[in-house]
N, C-alpha and C positions, 0 to 999 in steps of 0.2 A: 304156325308159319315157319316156312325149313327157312333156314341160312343160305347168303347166297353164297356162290363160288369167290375163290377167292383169286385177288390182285396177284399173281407173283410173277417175281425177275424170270422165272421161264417160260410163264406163259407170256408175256411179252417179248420173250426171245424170239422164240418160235413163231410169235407174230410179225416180228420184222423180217424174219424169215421167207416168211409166206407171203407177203405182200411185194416183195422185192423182187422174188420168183416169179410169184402168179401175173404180177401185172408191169414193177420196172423194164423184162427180159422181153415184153412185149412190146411198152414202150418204145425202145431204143428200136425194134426191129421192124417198126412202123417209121419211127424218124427216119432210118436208115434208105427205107425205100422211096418216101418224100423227096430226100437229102441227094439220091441217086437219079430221081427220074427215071423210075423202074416199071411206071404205070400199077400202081400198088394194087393188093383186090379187095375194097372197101368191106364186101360182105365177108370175105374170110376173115380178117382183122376182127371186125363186129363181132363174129360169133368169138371166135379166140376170147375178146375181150369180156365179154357176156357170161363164157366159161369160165375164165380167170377170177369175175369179179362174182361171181354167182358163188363161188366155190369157198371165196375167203368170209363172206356172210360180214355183218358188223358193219362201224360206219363206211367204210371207203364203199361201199356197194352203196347204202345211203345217198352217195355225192351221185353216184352213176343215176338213181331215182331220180333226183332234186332234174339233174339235166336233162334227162326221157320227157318231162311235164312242160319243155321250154319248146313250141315248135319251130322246128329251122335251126335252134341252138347249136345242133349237130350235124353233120350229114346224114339222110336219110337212112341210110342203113346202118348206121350207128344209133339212131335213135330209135328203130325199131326193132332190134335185138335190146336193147338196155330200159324201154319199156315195157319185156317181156319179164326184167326183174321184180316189176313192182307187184305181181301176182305170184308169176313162174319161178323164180329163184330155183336152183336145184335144193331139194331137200334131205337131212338127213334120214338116213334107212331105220327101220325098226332098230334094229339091237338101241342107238342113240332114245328112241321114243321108250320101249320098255322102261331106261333105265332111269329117265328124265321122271315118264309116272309115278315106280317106283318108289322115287327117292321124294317125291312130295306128298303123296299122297299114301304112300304106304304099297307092301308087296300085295294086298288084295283090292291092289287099285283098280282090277277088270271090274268086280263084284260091284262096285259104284256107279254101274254103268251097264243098260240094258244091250248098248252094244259101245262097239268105238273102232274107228275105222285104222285098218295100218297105214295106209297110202295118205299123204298129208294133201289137204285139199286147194292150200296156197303154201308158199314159202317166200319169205322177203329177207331182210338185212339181218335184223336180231332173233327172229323165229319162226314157227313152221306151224300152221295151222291143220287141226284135225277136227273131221266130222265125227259124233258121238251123237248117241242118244242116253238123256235122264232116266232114269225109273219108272217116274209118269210118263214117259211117252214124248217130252219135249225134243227138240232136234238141238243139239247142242253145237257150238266151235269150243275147239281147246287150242289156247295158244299155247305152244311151250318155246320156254329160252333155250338158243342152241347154248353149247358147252363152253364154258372158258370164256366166254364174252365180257367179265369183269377183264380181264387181262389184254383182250382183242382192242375193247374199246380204250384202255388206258396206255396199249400202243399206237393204237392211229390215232389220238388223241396227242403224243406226244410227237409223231411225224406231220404232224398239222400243226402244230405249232414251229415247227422246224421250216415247214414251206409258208407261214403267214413270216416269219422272221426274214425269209429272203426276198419275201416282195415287196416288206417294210426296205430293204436295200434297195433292191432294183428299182422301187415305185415309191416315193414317199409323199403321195399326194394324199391317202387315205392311213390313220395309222389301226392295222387291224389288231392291236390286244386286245380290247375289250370285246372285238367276235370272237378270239380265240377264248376267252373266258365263257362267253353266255353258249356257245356251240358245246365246250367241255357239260357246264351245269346241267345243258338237256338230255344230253345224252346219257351223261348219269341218270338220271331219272328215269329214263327209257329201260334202265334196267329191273327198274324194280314194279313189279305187275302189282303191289299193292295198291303204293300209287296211283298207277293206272284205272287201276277199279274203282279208288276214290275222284276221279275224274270222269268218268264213266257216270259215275253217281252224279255227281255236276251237272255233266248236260242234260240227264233224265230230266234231274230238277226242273233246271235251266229251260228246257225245249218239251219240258210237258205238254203243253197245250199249242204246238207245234205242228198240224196234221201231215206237214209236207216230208217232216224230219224225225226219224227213226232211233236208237239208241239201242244196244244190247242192253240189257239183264243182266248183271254177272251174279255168278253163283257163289257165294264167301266159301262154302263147306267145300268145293272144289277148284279152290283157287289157293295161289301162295304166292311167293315172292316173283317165281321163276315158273309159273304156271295160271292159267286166266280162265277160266270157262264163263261162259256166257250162252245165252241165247244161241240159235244160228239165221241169219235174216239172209230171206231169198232176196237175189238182185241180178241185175248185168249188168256188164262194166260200162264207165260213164263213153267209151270211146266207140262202144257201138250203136251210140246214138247222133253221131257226127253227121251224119245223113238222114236223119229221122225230120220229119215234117217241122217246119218252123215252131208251130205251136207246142208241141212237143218238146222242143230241145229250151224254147222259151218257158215252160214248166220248170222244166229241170234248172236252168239257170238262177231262174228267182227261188226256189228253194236251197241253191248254194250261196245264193245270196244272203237268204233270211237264217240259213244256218254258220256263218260264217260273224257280220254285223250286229247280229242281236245280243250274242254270250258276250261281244267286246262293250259292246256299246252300253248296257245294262248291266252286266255284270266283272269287265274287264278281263275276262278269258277270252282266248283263240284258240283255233286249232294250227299248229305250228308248222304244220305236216302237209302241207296238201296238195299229196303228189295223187295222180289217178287211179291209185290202188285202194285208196282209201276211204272208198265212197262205192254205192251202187247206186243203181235207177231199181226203185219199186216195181211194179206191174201196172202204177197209177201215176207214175214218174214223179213222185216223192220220191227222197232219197235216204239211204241208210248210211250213217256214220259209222265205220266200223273199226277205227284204231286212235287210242288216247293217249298213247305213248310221250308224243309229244304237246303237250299244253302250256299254255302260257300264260300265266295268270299275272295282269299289268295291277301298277299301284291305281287309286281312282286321279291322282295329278297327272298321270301319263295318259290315259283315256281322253280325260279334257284336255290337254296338249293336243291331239287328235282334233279333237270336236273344235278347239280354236282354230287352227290352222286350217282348218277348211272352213272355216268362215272369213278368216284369213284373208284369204286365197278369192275367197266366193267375192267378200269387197272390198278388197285391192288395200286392206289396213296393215301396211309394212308394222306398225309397234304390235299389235297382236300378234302376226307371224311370229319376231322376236321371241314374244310374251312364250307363246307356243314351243319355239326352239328350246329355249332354256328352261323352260319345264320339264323337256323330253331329258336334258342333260347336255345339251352341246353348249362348249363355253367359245370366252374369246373370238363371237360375234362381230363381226365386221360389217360394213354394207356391201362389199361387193363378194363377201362370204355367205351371207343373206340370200344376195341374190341367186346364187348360186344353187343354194340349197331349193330354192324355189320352183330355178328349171326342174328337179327332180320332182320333188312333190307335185309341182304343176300336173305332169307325167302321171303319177300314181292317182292322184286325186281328180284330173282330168273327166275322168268320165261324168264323178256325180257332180262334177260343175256344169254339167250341160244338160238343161232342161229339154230333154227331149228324144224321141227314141231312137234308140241304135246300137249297132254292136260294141262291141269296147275296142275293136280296134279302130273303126268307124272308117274304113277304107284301104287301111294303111295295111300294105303283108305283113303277114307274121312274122316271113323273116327281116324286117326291119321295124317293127314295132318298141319303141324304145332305144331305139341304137342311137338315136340322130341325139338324143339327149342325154341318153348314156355317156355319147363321145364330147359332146360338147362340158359335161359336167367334171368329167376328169382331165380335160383341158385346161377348164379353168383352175382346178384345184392345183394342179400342179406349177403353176404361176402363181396361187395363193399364198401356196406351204399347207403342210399337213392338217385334216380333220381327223377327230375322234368322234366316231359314231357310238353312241352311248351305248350299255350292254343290252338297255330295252330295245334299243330301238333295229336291233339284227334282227332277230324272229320276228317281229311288226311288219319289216319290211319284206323276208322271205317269203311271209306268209300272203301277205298283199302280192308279190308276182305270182307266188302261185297258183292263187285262185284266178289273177287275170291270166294266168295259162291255160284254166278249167274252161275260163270265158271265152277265149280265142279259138281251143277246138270246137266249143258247141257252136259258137260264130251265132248265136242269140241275138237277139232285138229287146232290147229292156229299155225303159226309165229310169234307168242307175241313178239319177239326182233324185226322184221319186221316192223309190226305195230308199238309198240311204239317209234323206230329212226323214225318213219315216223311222226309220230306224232310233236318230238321235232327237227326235221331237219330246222338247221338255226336258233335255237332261241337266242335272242338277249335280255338281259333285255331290256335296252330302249324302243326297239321296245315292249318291250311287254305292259311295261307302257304308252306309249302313246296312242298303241292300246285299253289295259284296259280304261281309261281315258276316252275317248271316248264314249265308249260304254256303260258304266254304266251311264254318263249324260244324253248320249240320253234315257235311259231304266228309268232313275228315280231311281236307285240302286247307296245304299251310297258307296262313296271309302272307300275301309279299312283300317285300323288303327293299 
């Protein structure tokens, strides 16, 4: 297992560097023309920005993903150059990939490998994917880490902390440390492809007997820290099925359903990540799970906090809600802080409170799905005084819009209360602890804390 790259004061220089260039100098020159009334040119802006943030790789491109998966979050042509990140990213040229193999795998790293392709077959934020083939014959992916990313991540780590501290000024109705801590934890972890392949092992487990959901293989003998091979699993992406026959896109939805519900509900894992790159449609509209970067492994009291509050919620029992909040970690409960928090959950939990079929947005545009609540909830909070949103409870809730953004493009007809009582039918802390327990020793995945 090689050592990863290291943290230093220069390579975080050269980070502030790049960022300040690539993307501030555009900024301002995008305000500027806002600012003037200049009739700006949304598509040249778009690509400029696509370039700049494609270019700097690491999290800030990351944020640019997260927003691609929201539709309407953006203008059109902003969101369709910056969805072309989450597959397309610009990638590094050979001499970077030679030297990346090389150094993990050894100078006779071709001979491991019946062939291996130069040209990278995806590129995203922290790495660039390549097509190879095994010895036997298997069709392989190699992920590798671009360069310096210990250093990249530990400066936009440190200028996200510098922008969550000015909107703690500007806005103090939510107090964001403890995202700025749980966003730090994950991303660390995103660096290191061990990990990842111990999570990889997870889902295998986890979604065995899962027809609809897919997982790579990884390969130990050609994997390291800063390097991942697996399997390679044919698919198209989940967005050229947005027009696909009802029945069709309603496949594919209950399978991101049943792949998303099941790992939380049974064994308190998520997938943290769930922007549109990260997924395919089968030939049988199964789908393939294809990055584990980001996971989230809950204690078994925060799962049941979940499973309470939606029953909560389902019979109108204000002490269980409580019960539920304070589980998750939020203190200093009030009732019209309660209530509060309710419009929101109402919101996210909404669908599988309704017996009956329909899309998830159920009528309502995308681009206003969630705003009316959005606004009303930072309204009140600001008249409240400050919440802290526990550090579990960031990734819980990212991960919940995102997959309702998976939902809103396929524009699907499900039983989402169906589904989900199906999901949590019979659940048992204990049991779930023990189960957890289990499964994470055998995977090599740390218990959480």
């Amino acid at each position: 297992m090689s050592s990863r790259e290291n943290n230093t004061v220069g390579g975080r220089v050269k980070r502030y560097a790049k960022v300040s260039a690539g993307v501030g100098g555009l900024a301002m020159k995008y305000a500027g023309t806002m600012l003037l009334g200049s009739g700006q040119d949304n598509d040249r802006y778009a690509g400029e920005l696509r370039a700049a943030l494609g270019g700097l790789k690491g999290p800030i491109m990351k944020v640019a993903q997260m927003l691609a998966t929201i539709p309407d979050a953006l203008p059109e042509e902003f969101a369709s150059q910056l969805a072309e990140l989450q597959t397309n990213a610009p990638p590094m040229g050979w001499p970077f990939v030679k030297r990346r193999m090389a150094a993990e795998l050894g100078k006779d790293w071709k001979s491991r490998f019946a062939s291996f392709e130069r040209d990278a077959a995806a590129a995203a934020s922290l790495g660039q994917v390549h097509r190879a083939v095994h010895l036997d014959g298997t069709p392989l992916a190699c992920k590798l880490q671009y360069p310096d990313m210990q250093s990249a991540v530990e400066a936009d780590l440190n200028q996200l902390n510098l922008l969550f501290s000015i909107h703690r000024r500007m806005d103090q109705s939510i107090d964001t440390s403890h995202m700025a801590e749980e966003i730090g934890a994950r991303l660390r972890e995103e660096l290191d492809y061990a990990l990842e392949a111990a999570h990889m092992a997870l889902y295998r487990t986890i979604l065995h007997d899962r027809d609809m959901i897919e997982v790579p293989n990884v390969y130990d003998d050609l994997s390291t820290q800063r390097l991942l091979t697996m399997n390679w699993l044919e698919g198209r992406p989940i967005l050229e099925f947005k027009e696909a026959d009802p029945d069709i896109r309603k496949r594919i939805a209950a399978a991101m359903f049943q792949a998303w519900w099941f790992p939380f509900s049974h064994f308190g894992a998520i997938h943290g990540d769930p922007h549109l790159g990260n997924y395919s449609v089968r030939t049988d509209h199964g789908i393939n799970l294809l990055d584990f970067g980001c996971i989230r492994i809950f204690r078994p009291e925060f799962v049941m906090g979940v499973v309470n509050l939606y029953k909560a919620l389902l019979h109108q029992d204000d002490d269980l809600a409580v019960a539920a909040y304070e589980t998750w970690g939020f203190r200093n409960l009030s009732k019209e802080l309660i209530q509060t928090l309710n419009i929101w959950s109402g919101f996210i939990y909404g669908p599988l409170l309704d017996d009956r079929v329909r899309t998830i947005a159920d009528g309502v545009k995308p681009s206003d799905y969630g705003r009316k609540q959005a606004f009303e909830v930072r309204k009140r909070l600001k008249e409240l005084g400050p919440v802290t949103p526990p550090r579990e409870f960031v990734f819980m809730d990212r991960a919940a819009i995102g997959l309702g953004a998976v939902f809103l493009h396929l524009d699907a007809e499900l039983n989402f209360y169906r589904l989900f009582n199906e999901a949590i039918e019979g659940f048992d802390l204990e049991t779930l602890r023990e189960r957890q327990t289990a499964v994470l020793q055998k995977c090599g995945v740390p218990l959480p804390v």
